[in-house]
MMTF fields as JSON, N, C-alpha, C and O atoms, coordinates in Angstrom:
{
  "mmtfVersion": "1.0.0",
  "mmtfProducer": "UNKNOWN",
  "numBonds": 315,
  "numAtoms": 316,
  "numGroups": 79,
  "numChains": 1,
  "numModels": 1,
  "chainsPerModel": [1],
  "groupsPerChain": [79],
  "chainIdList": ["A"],
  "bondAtomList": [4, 2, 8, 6, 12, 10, 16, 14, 20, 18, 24, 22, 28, 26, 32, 30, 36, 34, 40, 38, 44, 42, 48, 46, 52, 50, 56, 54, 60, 58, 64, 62, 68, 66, 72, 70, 76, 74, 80, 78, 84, 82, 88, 86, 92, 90, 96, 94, 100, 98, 104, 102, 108, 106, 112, 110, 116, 114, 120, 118, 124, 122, 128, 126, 132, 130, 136, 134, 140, 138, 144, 142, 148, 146, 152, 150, 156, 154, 160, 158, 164, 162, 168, 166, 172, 170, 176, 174, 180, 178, 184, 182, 188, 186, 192, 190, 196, 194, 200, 198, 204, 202, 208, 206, 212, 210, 216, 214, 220, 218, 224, 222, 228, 226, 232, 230, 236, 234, 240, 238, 244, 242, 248, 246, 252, 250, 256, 254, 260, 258, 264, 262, 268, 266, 272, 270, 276, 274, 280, 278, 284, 282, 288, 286, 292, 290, 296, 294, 300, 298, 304, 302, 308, 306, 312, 310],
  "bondOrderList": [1, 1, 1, 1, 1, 1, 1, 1, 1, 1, 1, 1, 1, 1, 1, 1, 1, 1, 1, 1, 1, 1, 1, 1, 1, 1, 1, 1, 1, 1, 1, 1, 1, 1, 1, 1, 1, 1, 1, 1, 1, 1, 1, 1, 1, 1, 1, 1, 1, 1, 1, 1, 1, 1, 1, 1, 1, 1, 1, 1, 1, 1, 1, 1, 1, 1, 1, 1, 1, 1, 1, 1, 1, 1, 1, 1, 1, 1],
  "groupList": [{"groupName": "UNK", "atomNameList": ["N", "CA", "C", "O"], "elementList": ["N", "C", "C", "O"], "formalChargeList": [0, 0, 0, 0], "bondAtomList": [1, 0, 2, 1, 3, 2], "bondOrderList": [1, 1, 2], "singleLetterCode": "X", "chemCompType": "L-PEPTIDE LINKING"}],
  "groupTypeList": [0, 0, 0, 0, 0, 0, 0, 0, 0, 0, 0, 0, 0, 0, 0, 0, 0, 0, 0, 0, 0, 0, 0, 0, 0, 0, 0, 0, 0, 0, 0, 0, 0, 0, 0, 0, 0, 0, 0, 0, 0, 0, 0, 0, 0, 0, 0, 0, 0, 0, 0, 0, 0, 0, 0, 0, 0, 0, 0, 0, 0, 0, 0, 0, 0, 0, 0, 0, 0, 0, 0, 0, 0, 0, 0, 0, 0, 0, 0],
  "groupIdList": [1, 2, 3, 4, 5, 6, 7, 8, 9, 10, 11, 12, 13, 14, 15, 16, 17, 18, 19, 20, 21, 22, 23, 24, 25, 26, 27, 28, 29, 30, 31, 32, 33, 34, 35, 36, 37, 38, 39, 40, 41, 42, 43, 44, 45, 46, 47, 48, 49, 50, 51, 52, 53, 54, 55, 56, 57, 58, 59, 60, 61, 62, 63, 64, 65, 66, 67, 68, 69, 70, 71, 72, 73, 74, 75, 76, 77, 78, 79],
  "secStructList": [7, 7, 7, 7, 7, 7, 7, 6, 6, 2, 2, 2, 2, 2, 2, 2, 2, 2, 2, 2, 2, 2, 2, 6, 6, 4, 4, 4, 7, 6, 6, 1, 7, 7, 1, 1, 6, 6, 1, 1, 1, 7, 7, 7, 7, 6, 6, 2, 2, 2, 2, 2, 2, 2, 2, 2, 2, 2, 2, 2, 2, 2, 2, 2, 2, 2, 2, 2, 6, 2, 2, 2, 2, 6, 6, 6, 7, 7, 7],
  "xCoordList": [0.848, 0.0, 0.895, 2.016, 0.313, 1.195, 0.732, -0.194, 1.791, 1.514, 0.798, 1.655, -0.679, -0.341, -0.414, -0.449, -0.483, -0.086, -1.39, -1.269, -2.626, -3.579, -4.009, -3.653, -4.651, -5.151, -6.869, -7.935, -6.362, -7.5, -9.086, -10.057, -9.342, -10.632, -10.94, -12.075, -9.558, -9.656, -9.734, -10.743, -9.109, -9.719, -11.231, -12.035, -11.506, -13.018, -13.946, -14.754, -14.016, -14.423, -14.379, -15.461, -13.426, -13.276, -14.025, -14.305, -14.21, -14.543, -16.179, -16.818, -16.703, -18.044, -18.829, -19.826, -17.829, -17.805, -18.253, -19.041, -17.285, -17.256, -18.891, -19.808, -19.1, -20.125, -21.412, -22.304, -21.566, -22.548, -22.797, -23.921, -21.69, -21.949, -22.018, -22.617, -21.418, -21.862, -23.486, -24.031, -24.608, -25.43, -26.16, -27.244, -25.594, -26.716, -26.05, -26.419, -25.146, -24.933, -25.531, -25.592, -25.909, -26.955, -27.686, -27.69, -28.415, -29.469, -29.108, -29.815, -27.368, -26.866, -25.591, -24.924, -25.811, -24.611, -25.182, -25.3, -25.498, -26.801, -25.288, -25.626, -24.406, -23.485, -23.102, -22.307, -23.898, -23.785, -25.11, -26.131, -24.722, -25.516, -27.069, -26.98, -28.066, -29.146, -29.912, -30.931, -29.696, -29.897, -29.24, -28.555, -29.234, -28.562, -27.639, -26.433, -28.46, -27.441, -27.126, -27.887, -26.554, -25.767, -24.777, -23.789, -25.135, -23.975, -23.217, -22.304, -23.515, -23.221, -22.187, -21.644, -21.925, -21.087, -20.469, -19.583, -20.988, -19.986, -18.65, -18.473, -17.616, -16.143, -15.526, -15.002, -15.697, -15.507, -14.035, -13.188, -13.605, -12.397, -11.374, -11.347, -10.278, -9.197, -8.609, -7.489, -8.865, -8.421, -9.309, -8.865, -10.755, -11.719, -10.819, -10.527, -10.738, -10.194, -8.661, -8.269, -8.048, -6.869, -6.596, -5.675, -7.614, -8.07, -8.628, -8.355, -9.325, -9.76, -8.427, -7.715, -7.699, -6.704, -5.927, -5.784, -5.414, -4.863, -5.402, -4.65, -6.785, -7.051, -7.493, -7.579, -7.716, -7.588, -6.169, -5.961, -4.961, -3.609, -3.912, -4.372, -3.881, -3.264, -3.965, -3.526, -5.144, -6.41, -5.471, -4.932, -5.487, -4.383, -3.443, -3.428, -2.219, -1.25, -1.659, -1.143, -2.222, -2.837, -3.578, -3.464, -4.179, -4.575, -3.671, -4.026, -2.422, -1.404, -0.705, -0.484, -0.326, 0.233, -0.167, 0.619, -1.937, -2.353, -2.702, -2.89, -2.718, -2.52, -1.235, -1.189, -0.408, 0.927, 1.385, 1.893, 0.787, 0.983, -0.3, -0.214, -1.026, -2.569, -1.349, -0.822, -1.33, -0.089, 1.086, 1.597, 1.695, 2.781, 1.991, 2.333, 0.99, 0.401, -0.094, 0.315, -0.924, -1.123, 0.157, 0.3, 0.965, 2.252, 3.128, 4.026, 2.812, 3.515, 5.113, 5.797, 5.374, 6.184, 6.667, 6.478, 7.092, 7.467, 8.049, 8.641, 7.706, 7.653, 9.09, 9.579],
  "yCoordList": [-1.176, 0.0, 1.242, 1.247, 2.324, 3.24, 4.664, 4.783, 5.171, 6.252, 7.486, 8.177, 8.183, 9.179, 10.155, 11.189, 10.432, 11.172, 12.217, 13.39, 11.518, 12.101, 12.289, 11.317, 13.145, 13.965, 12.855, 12.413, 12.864, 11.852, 12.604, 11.994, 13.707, 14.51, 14.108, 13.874, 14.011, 13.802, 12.075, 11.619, 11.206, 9.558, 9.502, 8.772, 10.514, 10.542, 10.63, 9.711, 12.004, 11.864, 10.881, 10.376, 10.503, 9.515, 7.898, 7.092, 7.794, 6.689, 6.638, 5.666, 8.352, 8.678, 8.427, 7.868, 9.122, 8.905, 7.342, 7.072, 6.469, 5.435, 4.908, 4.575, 4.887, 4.486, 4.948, 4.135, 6.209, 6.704, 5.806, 5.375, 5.542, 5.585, 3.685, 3.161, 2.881, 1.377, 1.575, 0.698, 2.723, 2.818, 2.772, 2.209, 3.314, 3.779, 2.643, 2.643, 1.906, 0.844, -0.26, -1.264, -0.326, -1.638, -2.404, -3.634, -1.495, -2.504, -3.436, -4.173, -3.025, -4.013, -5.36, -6.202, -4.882, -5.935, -5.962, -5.052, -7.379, -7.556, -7.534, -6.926, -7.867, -7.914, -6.007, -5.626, -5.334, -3.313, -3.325, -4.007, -2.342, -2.002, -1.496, -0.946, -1.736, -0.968, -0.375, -0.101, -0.004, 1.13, 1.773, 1.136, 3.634, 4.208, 3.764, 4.004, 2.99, 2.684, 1.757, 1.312, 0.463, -0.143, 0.474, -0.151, 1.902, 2.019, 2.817, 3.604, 2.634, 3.919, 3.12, 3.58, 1.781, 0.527, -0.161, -0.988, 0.208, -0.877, -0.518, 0.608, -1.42, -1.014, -1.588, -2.694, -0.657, -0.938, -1.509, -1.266, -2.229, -2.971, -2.419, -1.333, -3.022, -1.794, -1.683, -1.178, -1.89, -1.78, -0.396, 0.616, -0.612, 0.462, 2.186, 3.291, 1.596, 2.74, 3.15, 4.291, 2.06, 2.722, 3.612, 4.394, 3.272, 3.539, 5.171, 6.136, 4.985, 6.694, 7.092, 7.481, 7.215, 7.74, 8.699, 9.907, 7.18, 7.662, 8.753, 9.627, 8.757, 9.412, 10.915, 11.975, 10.753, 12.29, 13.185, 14.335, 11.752, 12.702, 13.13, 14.263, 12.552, 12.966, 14.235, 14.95, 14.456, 15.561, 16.734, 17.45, 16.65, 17.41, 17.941, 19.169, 16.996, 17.25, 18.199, 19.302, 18.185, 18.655, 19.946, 20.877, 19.997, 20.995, 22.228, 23.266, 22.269, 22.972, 23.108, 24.28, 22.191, 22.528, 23.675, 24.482, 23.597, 24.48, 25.988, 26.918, 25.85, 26.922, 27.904, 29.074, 27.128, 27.564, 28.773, 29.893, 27.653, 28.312, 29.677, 30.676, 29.359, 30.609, 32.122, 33.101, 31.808, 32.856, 33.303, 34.352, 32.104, 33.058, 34.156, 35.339, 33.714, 34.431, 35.69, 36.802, 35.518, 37.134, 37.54, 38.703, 37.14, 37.572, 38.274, 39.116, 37.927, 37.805, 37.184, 37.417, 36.419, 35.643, 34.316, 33.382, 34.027, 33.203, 31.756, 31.668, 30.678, 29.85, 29.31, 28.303],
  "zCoordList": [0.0, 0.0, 0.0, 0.509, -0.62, -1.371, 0.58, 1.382, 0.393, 1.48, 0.924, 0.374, 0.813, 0.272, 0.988, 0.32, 2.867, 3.505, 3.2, 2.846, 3.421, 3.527, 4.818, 5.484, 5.523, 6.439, 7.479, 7.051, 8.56, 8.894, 8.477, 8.924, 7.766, 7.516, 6.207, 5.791, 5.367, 3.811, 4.187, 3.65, 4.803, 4.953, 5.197, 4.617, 6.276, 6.319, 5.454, 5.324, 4.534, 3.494, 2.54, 2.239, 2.012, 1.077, 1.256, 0.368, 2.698, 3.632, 3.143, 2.739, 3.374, 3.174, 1.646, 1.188, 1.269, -0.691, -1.465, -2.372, -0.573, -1.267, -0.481, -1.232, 1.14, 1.305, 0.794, 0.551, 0.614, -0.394, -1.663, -1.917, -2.453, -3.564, -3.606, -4.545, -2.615, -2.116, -2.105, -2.775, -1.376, -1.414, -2.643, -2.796, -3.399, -4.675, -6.112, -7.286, -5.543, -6.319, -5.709, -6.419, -4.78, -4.128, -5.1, -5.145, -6.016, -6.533, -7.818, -8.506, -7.879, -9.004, -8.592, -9.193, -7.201, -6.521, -4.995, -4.175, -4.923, -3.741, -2.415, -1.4, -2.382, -1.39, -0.779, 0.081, -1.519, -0.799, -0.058, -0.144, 0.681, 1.795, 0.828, -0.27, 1.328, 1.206, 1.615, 0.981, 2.735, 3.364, 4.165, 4.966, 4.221, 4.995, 6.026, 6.089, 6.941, 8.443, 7.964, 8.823, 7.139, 6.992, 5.942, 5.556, 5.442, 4.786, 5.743, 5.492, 6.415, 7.723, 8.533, 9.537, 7.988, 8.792, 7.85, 8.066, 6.57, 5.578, 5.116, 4.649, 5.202, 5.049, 3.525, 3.395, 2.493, 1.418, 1.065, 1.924, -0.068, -0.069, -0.25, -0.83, 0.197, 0.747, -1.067, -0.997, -2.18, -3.247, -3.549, -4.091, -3.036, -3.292, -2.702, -3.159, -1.761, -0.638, -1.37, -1.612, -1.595, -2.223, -3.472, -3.708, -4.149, -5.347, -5.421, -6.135, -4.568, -4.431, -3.656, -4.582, -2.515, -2.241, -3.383, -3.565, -4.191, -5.483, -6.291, -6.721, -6.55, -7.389, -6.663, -7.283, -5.378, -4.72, -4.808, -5.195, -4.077, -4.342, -5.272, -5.129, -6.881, -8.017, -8.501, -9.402, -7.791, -7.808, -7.765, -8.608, -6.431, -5.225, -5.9, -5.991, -6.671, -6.903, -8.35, -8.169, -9.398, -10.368, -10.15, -10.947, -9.3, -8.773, -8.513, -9.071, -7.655, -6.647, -8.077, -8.382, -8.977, -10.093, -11.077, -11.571, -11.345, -11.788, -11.588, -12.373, -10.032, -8.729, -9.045, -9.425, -8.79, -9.291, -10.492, -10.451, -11.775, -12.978, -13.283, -13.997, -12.723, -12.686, -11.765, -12.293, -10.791, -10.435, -10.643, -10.25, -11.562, -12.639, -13.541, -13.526, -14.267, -15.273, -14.56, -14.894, -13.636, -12.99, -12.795, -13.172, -12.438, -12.161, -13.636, -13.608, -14.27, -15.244, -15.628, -16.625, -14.583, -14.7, -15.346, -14.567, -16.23, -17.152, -16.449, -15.373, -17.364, -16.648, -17.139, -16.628]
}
């Protein structure tokens, strides 16, 4: 398992994300929660979980990158 030195608020979320969406995939894979309070307890697979990790860092990292370059340009500083 990869480190990506995410924040126990951003695990939370992501925790929430996936159980939400275990919810509203229920009615095509009988093994997800179907209703609220069991999604409120279901612990999605740690490939699931890793999987979004990944794709938040790389959010993250894409993001701060684009952050970056948006303030050269006001800046007018050349990259």
């Amino acid at each position: 398992m990869a480190e990506w030195n995410l924040l126990p608020h951003e695990e939370a979320k992501l925790l929430n994300v996936a159980r939400d969406e275990a919810l509203i995939a229920h009615a095509d894979y009988a093994y997800l929660p179907n209703t609220p309070a069991l999604a409120a307890l279901f612990e999605p697979h740690e490939w699931v979980r890793e999987a979004m990790r990944r794709a938040y860092s790389l959010g993250r990292q894409a993001g701060a990158h684009r952050a970056r370059e948006e303030i050269r340009n006001a800046l007018g500083v050349k990259p």
